[in-house]
Structures are given as C-alpha cells and as structure tokens.
C-alpha positions as CSV (number, residue, x, y, z in Angstrom):
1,X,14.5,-113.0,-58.0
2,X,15.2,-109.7,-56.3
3,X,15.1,-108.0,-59.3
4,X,11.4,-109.2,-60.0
5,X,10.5,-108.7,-56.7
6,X,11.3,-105.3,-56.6
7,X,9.8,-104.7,-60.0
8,X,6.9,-106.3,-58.2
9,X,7.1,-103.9,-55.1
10,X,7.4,-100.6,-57.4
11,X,4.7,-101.6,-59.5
12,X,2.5,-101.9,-56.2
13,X,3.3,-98.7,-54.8
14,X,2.7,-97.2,-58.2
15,X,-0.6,-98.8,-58.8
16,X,-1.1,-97.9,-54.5
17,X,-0.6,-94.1,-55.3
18,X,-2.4,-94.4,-58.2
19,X,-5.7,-95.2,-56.7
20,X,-4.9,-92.4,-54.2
21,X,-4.9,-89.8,-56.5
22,X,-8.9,-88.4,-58.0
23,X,-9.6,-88.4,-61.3
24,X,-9.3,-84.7,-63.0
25,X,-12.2,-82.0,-62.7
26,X,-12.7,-81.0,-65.9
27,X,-9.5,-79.6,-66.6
28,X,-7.8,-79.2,-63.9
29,X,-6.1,-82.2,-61.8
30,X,-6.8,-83.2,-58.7
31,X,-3.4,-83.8,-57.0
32,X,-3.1,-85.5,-53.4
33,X,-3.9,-85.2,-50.8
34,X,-7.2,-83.3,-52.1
35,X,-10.1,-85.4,-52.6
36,X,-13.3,-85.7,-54.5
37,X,-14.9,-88.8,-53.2
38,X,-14.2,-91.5,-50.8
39,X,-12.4,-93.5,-52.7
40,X,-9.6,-91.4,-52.8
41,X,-6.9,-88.3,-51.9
42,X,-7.3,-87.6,-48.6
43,X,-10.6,-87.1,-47.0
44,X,-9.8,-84.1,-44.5
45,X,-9.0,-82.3,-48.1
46,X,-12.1,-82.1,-49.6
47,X,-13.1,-80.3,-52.3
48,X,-16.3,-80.5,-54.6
49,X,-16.4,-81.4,-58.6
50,X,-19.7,-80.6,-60.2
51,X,-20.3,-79.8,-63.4
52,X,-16.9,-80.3,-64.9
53,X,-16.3,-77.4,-61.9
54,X,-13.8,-78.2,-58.9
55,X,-15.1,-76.0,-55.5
56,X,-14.4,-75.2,-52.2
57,X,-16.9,-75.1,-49.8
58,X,-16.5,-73.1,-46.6
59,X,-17.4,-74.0,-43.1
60,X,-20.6,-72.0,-43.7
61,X,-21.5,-73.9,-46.4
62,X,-20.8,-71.4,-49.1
63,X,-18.9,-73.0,-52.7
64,X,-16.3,-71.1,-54.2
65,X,-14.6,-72.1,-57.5
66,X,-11.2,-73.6,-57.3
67,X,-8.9,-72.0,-60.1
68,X,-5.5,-73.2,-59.5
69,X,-3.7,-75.5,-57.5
70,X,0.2,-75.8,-56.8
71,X,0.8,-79.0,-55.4
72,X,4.4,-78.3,-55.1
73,X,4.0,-75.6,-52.3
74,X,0.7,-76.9,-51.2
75,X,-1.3,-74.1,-52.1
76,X,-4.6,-73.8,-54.1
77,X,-6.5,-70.3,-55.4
78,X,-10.4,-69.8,-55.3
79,X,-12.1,-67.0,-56.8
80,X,-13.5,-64.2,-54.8
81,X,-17.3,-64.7,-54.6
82,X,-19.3,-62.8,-57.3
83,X,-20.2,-58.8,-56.5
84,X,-24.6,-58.4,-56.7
85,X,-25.4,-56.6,-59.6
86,X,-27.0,-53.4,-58.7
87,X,-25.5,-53.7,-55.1
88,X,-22.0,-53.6,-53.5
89,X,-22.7,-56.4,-51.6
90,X,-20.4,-59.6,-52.1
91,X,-22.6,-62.8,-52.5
92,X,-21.3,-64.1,-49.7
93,X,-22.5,-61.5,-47.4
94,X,-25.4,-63.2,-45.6
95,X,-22.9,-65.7,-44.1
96,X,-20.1,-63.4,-42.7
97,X,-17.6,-63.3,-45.7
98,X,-14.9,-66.3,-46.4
99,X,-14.8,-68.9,-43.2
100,X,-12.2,-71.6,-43.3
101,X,-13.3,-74.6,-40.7
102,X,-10.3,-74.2,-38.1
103,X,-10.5,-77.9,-37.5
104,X,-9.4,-78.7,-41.3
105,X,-5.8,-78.6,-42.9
106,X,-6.8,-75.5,-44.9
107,X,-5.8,-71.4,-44.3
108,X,-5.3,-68.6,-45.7
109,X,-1.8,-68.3,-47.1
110,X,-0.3,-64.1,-46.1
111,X,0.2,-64.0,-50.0
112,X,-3.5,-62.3,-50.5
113,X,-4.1,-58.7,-50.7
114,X,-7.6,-58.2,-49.7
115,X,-9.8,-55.6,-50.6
116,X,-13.1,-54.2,-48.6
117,X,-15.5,-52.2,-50.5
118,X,-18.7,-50.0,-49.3
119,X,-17.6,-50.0,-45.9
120,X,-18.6,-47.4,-42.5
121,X,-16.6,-44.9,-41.0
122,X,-15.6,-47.1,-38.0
123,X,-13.0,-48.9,-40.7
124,X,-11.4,-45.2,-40.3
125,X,-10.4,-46.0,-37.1
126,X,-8.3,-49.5,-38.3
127,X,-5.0,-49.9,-39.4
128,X,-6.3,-50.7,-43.1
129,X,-5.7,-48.3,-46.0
130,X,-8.3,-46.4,-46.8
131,X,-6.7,-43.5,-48.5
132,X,-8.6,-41.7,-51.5
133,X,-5.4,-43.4,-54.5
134,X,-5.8,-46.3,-52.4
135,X,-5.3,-49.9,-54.4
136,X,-9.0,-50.6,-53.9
137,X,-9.7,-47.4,-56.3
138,X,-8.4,-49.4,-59.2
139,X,-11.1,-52.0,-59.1
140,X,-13.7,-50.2,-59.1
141,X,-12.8,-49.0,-63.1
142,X,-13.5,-53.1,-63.8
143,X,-16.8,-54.7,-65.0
144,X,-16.8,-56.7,-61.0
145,X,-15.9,-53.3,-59.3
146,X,-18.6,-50.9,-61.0
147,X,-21.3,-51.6,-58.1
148,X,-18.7,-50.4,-55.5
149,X,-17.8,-47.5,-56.8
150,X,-17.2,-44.4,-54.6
151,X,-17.7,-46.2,-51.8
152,X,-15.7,-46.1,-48.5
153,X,-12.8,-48.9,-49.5
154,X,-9.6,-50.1,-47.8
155,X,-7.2,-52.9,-48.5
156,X,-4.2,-55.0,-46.5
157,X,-1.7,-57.1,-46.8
158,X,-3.0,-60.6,-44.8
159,X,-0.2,-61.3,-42.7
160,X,0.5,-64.4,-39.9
161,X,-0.1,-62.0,-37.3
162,X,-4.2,-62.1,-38.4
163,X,-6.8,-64.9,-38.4
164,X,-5.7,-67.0,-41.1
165,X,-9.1,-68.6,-41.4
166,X,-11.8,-65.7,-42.2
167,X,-12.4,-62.6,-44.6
168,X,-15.2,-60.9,-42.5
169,X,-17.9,-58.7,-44.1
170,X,-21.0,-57.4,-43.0
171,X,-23.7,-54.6,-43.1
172,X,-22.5,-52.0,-40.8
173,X,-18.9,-52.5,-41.5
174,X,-17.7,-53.6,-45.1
175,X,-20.1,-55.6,-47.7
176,X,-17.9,-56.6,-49.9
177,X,-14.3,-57.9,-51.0
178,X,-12.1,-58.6,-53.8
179,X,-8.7,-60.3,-53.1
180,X,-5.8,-60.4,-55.4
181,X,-2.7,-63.3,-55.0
182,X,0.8,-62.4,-55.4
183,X,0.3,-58.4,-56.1
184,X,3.4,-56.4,-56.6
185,X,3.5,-53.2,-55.8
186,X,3.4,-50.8,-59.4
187,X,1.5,-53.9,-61.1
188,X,-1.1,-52.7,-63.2
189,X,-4.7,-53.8,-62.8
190,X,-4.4,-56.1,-66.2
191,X,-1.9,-58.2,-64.4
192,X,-3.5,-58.6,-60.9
193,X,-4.0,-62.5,-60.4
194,X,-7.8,-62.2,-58.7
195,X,-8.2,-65.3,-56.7
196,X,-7.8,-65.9,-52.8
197,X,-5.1,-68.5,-52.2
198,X,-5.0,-71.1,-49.4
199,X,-2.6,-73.0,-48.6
200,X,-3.0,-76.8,-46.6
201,X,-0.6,-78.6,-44.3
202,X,0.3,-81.7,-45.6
203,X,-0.9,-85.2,-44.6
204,X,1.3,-86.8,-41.4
C-alpha cells in the first residue's frame, strides 16, 4: 500500500509541475517560473509568444526578442533592439532605451558589455570608454553598426554598483546601443554573443 501510494503521490507532483510549466514558443522552451498565459509558470515572469516568437516587454511597453534562456542559472538573453536604417538611432529611442519594471523579478545581470553609439561630448566627461580603438569601433564594420559609424561611441562593463534595471539613451546624449553577453577580452567580433542578458530571482 505504501508503495502505490507513493507511486500515486509522485505521479501527482509530476502531473502538478507539469501543468506549471508553458508549452514551447516555437522552438525554444518555456522553463518555470516564466510564463505565457495564466494558466501557467509564474505570473510575475511574463513573457510574450507571438508568432512562433517568445518576447520581453519592458516596463515601457517596448517587445524585445527573447533568444536564450538558462534555467539553470536563472538567466535569459534578449536581443538589442534593431538600429534605424539611415539613422544611428536605436529603435527604442523614443522611450528612453531598455527599462526593466523595478517591481518585477527581472534585472540586468553585470555579464553585458554595453555599447553607446552617436553620442555628445558631455559622455567625455564619464567614466565610460570612449577612446578612438575603443571596442565600440568594431561594430561599426557590421551590417547593424554601419549607421553609427564615426560617431562619438563608448562602452562599459555593467557592474552591481550601476542601475541594474535601465540602458538609457536619448537625443542629446547617446542614441543608440548594442550590448554583447559574456565578451572576453581579445575575442574577435565573429564570436561576440549580441544579446542583453537578464537574469530573475527565483519564486519564494
């Protein structure tokens, strides 16, 4: 009898977690606590699937493509938003850059190296990068970088000591950004991994 009941008991928790977990968006799978629709994951983690395409939508209502996740480590990568053809100007511009809602489980992890493009001399006076062989230099010699080239550009390192929920551009300081996860120093531009990766706390 104990046997069968505890047969009974795993079966239940499997078929519980099972419901828990969202169906896969196109082809990527939706782990938990992430969640597509009410009926399951985790609705503080919610993401988008439309058209076969899983998204991110920032607290300014702006959708950004979800490329990876990493359930393991809790992290997930989005793409950087599209640069305007003809323009250096990051299609996110008109809303302020990348805003995280600081009420939700979501930041942005200190493994991004972000990358500002067509920016004013007051950046001069930051702590950012800005020198003439600086990493932002390389993008500009790919298709997404072409609009920004020789324009003022600096890069950083995103580390905990910054605000973990924005990338901030404007007109009249930087227009545009790329973002690159996991870059090594010496890596060449065929191996940067372009994405933005945040990372969630987990469920209590």
């Amino acid at each position: 009898k104990m046997v069968a009941l505890l047969i009974f008991l795993v079966g239940l928790v499997t078929q519980v977690s099972a419901l828990h977990v969202c169906p896969k968006c196109g082809r990527i799978a939706v782990p938990y606590p992430l969640s597509t629709n009410e009926n399951c994951g985790d609705s503080r983690y919610k993401v988008y699937c439309k058209n076969r395409s899983l998204l991110f939508l920032s607290a300014k209502g702006f959708y950004y493509n979800i490329l990876s996740i990493k359930p393991s480590v809790n992290k997930l990568v989005i793409s950087p938003p599209p640069i305007q053809k003809n323009t250096c100007y990051s299609s996110d511009l008109a809303l302020g850059g990348l805003m995280l809602d600081e009420n939700l489980p979501f930041n942005i992890s200190t493994d991004n190296t972000v990358m500002l493009f067509n920016c004013s001399d007051s950046i001069l006076r930051s702590p950012l990068n800005c020198s003439s062989n600086s990493l932002c230099r390389q993008f500009e010699e790919v298709e997404d970088g072409y609009w920004c080239r020789s324009t003022l550009c600096c890069y950083y390192l995103k580390d905990s000591a910054m605000t973990s929920h924005r990338i901030r551009v404007r007109v009249g300081g930087c227009t545009a950004y790329t973002c690159v996860v996991n870059l090594e120093p010496g890596d060449s531009i065929d191996s940067w991994n372009f994405g933005i990766e945040l990372q969630w706390l987990p469920p209590n």
